[in-house]
C-alpha positions as CSV (number, residue, x, y, z in Angstrom):
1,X,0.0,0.0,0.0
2,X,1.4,3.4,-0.5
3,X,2.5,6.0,1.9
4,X,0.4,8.2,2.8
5,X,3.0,10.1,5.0
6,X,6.8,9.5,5.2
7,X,10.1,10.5,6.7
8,X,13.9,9.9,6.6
9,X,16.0,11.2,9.4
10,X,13.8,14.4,9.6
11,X,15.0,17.1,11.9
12,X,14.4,20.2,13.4
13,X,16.7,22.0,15.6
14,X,16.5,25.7,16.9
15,X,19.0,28.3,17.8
16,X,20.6,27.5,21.4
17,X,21.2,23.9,20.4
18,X,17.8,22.9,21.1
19,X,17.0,19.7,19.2
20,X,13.3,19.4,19.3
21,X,13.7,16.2,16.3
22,X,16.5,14.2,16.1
23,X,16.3,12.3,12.6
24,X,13.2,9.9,12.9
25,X,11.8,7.5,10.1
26,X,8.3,7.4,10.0
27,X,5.5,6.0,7.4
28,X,2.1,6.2,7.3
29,X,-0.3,4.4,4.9
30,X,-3.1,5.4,2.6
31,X,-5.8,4.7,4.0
32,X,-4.4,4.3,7.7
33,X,-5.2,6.2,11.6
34,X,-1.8,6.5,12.9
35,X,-1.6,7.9,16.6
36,X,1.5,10.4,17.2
37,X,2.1,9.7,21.2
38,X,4.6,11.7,23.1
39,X,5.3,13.7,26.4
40,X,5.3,17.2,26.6
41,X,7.9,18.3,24.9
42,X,8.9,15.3,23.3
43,X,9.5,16.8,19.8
44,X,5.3,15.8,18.3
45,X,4.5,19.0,18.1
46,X,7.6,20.5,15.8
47,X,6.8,16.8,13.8
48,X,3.2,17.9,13.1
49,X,4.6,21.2,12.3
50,X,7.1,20.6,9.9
51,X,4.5,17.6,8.0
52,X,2.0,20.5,7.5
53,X,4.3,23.0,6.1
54,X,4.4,25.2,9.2
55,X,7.7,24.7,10.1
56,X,11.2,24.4,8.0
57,X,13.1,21.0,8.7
58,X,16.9,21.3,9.4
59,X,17.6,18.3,8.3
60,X,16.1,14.7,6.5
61,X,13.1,14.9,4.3
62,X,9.4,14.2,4.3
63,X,6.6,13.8,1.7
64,X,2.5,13.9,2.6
65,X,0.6,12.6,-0.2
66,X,3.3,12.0,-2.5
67,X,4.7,15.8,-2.2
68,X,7.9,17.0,-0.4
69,X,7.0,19.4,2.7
70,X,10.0,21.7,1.9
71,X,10.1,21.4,-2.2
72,X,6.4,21.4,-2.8
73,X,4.7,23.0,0.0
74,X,1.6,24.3,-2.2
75,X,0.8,20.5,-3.4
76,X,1.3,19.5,0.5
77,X,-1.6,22.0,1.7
78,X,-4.0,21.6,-1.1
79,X,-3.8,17.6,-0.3
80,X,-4.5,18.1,3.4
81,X,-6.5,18.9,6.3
82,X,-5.5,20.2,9.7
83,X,-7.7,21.0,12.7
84,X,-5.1,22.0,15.2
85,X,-5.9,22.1,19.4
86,X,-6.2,25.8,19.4
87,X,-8.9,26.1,16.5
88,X,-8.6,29.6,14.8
89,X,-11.8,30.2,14.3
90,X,-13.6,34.3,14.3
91,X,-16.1,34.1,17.4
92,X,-18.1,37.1,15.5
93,X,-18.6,34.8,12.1
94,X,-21.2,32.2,11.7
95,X,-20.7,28.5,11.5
96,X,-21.8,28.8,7.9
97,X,-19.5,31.8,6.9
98,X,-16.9,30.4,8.3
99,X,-17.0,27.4,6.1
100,X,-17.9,29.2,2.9
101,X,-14.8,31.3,3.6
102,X,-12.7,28.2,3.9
103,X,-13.9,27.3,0.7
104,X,-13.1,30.5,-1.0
105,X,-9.3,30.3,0.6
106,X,-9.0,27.0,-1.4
107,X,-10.3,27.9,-4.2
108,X,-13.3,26.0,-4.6
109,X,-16.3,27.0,-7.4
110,X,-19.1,29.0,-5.3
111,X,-21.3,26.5,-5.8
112,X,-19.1,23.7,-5.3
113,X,-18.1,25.7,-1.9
114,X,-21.6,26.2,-0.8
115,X,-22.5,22.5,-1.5
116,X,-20.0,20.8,0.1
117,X,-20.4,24.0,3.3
118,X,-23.8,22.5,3.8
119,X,-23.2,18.6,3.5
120,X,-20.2,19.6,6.0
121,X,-22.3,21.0,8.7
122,X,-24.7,18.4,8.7
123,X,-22.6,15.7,9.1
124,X,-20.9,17.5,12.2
125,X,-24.2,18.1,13.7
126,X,-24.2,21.9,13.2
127,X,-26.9,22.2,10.4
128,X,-29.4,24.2,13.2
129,X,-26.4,26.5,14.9
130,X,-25.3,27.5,11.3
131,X,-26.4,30.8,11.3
132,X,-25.0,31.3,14.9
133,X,-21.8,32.9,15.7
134,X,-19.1,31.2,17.0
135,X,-18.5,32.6,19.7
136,X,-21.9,31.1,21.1
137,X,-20.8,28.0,20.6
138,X,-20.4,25.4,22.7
139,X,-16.5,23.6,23.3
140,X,-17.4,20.7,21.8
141,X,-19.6,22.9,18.5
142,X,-16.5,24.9,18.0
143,X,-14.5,21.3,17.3
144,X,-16.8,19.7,15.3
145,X,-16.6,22.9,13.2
146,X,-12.8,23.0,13.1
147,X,-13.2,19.5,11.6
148,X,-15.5,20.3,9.1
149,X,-13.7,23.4,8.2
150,X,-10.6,21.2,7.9
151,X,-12.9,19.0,5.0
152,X,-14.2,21.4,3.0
153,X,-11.8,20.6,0.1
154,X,-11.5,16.6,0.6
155,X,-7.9,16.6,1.9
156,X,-6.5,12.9,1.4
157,X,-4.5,13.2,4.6
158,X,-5.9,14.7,7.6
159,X,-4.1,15.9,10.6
160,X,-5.5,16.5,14.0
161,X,-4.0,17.5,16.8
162,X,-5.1,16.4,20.3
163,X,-9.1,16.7,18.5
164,X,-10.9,16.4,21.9
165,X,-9.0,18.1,24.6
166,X,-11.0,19.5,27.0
167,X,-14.5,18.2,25.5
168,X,-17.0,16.4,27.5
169,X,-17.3,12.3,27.4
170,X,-19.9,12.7,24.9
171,X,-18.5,15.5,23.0
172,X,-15.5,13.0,23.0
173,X,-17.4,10.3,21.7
174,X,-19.1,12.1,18.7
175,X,-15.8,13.2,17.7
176,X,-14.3,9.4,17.8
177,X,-17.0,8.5,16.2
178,X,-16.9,11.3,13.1
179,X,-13.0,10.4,12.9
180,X,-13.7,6.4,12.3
181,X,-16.2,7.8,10.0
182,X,-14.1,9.1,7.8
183,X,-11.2,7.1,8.0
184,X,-13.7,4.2,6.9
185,X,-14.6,6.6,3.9
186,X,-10.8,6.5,3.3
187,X,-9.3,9.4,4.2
188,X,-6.3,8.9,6.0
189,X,-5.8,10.2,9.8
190,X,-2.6,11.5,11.6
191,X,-3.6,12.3,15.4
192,X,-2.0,13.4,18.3
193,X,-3.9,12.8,21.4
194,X,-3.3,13.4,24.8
195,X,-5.6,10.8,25.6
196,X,-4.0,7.2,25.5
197,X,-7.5,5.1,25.7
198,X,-8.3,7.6,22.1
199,X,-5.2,6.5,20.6
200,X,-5.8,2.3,21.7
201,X,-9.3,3.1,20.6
202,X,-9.0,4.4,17.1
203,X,-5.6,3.9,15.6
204,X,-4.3,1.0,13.8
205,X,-0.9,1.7,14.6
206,X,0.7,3.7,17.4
207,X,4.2,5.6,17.4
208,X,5.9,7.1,20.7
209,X,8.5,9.8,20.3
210,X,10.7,10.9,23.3
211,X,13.3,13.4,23.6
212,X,13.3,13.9,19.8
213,X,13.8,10.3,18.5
214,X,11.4,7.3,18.2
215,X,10.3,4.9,21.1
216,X,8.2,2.6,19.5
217,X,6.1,1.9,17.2
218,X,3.6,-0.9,16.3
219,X,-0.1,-1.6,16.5
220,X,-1.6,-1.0,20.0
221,X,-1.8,-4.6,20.6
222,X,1.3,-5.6,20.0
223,X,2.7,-3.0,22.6
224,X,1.2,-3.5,25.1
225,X,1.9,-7.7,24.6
226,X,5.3,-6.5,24.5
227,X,5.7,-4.9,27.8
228,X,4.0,-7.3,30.1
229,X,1.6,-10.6,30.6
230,X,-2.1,-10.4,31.4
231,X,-2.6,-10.6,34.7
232,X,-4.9,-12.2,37.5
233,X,-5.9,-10.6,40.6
234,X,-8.1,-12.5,43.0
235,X,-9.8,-11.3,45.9
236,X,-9.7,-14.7,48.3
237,X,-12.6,-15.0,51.1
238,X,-12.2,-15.5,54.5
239,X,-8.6,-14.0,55.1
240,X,-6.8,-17.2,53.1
241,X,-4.4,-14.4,51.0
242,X,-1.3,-16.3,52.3
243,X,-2.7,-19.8,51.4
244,X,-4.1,-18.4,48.2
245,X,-0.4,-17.2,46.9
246,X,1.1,-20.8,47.7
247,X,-1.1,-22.1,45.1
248,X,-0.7,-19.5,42.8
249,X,3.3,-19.0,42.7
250,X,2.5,-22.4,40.4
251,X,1.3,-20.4,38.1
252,X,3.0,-17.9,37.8
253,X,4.7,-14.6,39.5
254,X,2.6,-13.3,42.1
255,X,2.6,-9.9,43.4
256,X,0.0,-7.9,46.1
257,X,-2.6,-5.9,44.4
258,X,-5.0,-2.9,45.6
259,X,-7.1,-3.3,48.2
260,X,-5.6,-6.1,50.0
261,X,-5.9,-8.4,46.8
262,X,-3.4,-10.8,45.5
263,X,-2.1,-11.0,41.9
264,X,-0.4,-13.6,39.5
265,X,1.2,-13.4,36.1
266,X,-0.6,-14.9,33.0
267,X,2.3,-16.1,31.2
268,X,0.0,-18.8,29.4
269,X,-2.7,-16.2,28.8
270,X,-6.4,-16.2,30.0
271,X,-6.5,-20.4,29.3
272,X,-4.7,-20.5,32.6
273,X,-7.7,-18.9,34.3
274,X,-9.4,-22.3,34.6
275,X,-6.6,-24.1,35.9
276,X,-5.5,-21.1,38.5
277,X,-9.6,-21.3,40.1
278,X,-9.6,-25.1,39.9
279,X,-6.6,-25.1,41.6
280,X,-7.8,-22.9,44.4
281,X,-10.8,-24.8,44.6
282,X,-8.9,-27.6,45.2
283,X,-7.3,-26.1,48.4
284,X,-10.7,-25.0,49.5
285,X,-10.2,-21.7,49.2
286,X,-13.5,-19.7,47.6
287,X,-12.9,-16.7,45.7
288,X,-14.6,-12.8,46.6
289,X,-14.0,-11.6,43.3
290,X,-11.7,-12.1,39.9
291,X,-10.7,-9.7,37.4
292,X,-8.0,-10.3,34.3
293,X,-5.9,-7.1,33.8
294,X,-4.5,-6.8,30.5
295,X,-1.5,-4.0,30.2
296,X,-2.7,-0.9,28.6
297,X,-1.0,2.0,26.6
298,X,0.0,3.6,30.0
299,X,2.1,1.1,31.0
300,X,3.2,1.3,27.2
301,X,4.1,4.7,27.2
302,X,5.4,4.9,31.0
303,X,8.1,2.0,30.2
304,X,8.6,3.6,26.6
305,X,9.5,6.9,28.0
306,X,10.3,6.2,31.8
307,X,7.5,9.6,32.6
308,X,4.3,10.6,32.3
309,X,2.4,12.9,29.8
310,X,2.5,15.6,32.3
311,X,6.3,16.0,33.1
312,X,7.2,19.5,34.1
313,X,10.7,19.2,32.4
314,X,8.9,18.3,29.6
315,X,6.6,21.1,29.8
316,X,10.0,23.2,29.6
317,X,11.4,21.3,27.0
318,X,7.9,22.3,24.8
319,X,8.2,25.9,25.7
320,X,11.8,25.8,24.0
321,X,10.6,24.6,21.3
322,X,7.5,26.7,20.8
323,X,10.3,29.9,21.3
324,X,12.1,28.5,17.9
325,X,11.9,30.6,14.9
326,X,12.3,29.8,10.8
327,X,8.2,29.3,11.0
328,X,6.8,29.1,7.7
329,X,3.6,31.2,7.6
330,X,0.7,29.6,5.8
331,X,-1.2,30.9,3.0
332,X,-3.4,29.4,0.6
333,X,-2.5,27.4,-1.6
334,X,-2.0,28.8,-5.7
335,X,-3.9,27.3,-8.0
């Protein structure tokens, strides 16, 4: 399949001897979600910046859609979409000028602008506030709008960065929801997100970047098998914890878990559940509760990384990088 998206030792450094990017290799498929996972600071937003023609590499090369980002910067915009975590969007224009004037920034026919305006907003849900302003809108409205405006002109590659931070769990939801839409309609999706269980959720594969360089990268299954087995924990009745982890230390390693409960390694995988509560049976013990834990992108990214997504160095580390100049300003692109 082709790629969508792709890099060779791209790099961005800024003056100071900051290196936000460090030469990383990435490739993303037609047709493909790919989640973009790092810390604060990690180098994902100078990535985003410099695939969307907003910021000059210093070094490698990249192509989106089949166009260089630095050599053909015009042919990279006119191929994609980006709704970016701050949405620029006038408070004192309506929903439905707003996307008519996105249309008219890329060039579209007025009718062919109008049309695709209104089929837009109804598909976001924002048909009825279209003759609102923005600035009444809602957190969740003003997304959903920032998406559409992003599809007015059918981009082959869409980028979104961190789409639903902030938004309620069922302003979330719709906008999962609209993104598998379109991804199933084939448009392909790079996302940032801030929000591991949106990443496991939606994307087919999942990178990690940290301190510039790449961390990992596979599908979200195959990381988190990767960093640890499936595990057990038991609650055991009548105070028999002690007998409980005799029994279980057959099976694999056993460690305390919250609350007082005890918990053993699934090296087999769940088939070993059987055998683990026949076993117990068998030493008349009887069982509170049971619960397999599978690992999760958390564990992913904290053994990835060795830190959390809210690191205050990183934080730092992201303010460098935001100070950095050489920013290409966007315009729209010539026809």
């Amino acid at each position: 399949m082709p790629a969508a998206i792709e890099t060779h030792a791209l790099a961005r450094s800024f003056k100071g001897d900051v290196v936000a990017v460090a030469g990383i290799d990435l490739e993303v498929a037609e047709g493909e979600i790919y989640a973009f996972l790092g810390p604060n600071g990690a180098g994902k937003t100078t990535t985003v910046r410099m695939l969307t023609t907003l910021l000059a590499p210093t070094g490698g090369r990249a192509s989106v859609a089949g166009h260089d980002v630095a050599g053909e910067a015009d042919a990279v915009r006119r191929s994609i979409g980006v709704a970016l975590q701050e949405a620029a969007l006038d408070p004192l224009m309506t929903g439905r000028e707003l996307m008519l004037l996105q249309a008219t920034l890329h060039a579209l026919p007025r009718a062919e602008g109008r049309r695709r305006a209104e089929a837009l907003l109804e598909r976001v849900d924002l048909a009825d506030a279209a003759d609102r302003r923005v600035g009444t809108y809602s957190g969740g409205m003003r997304r959903r709008l920032d998406l559409a405006s992003a599809l007015v002109h059918e981009p082959a590659v869409l980028f979104l960065d961190e789409p639903t931070t902030g938004l309620d769990p069922v302003s979330r939801l719709t906008i999962w929801e609209e993104v598998q839409k379109l991804n199933d309609a084939g448009t392909t999706v790079f996302l940032t997100t801030q929000y591991l269980e949106e990443a496991d959720r939606l994307a087919d594969r999942v990178g990690i970047i940290d301190r510039g360089t790449m961390a990992a990268e596979d599908t979200p299954a195959a990381l988190k098998a990767g960093i640890r087995d499936p595990r057990l924990e038991l609650t055991i009745a009548d105070g028999g914890a002690d007998r409980a982890r005799d029994v279980l230390t057959r099976f694999g390693e056993v460690a305390p878990a919250a609350d007082g409960r005890v918990s053993v390694s699934l090296g087999g995988g769940r088939g070993q559940v059987a055998a683990i509560v026949r076993a117990l049976d068998d030493a008349g013990l009887m069982m509170d509760s049971l619960d397999v834990v599978e690992p999760t992108l958390d564990d992913v990214f904290v053994a990835k990384t060795g830190r959390g997504l809210d690191d205050q160095r990183a934080r730092e580390q992201e303010q460098r990088e935001r100070s950095g100049d050489e920013q290409l300003v966007v315009e729209p692109a010539r026809q």
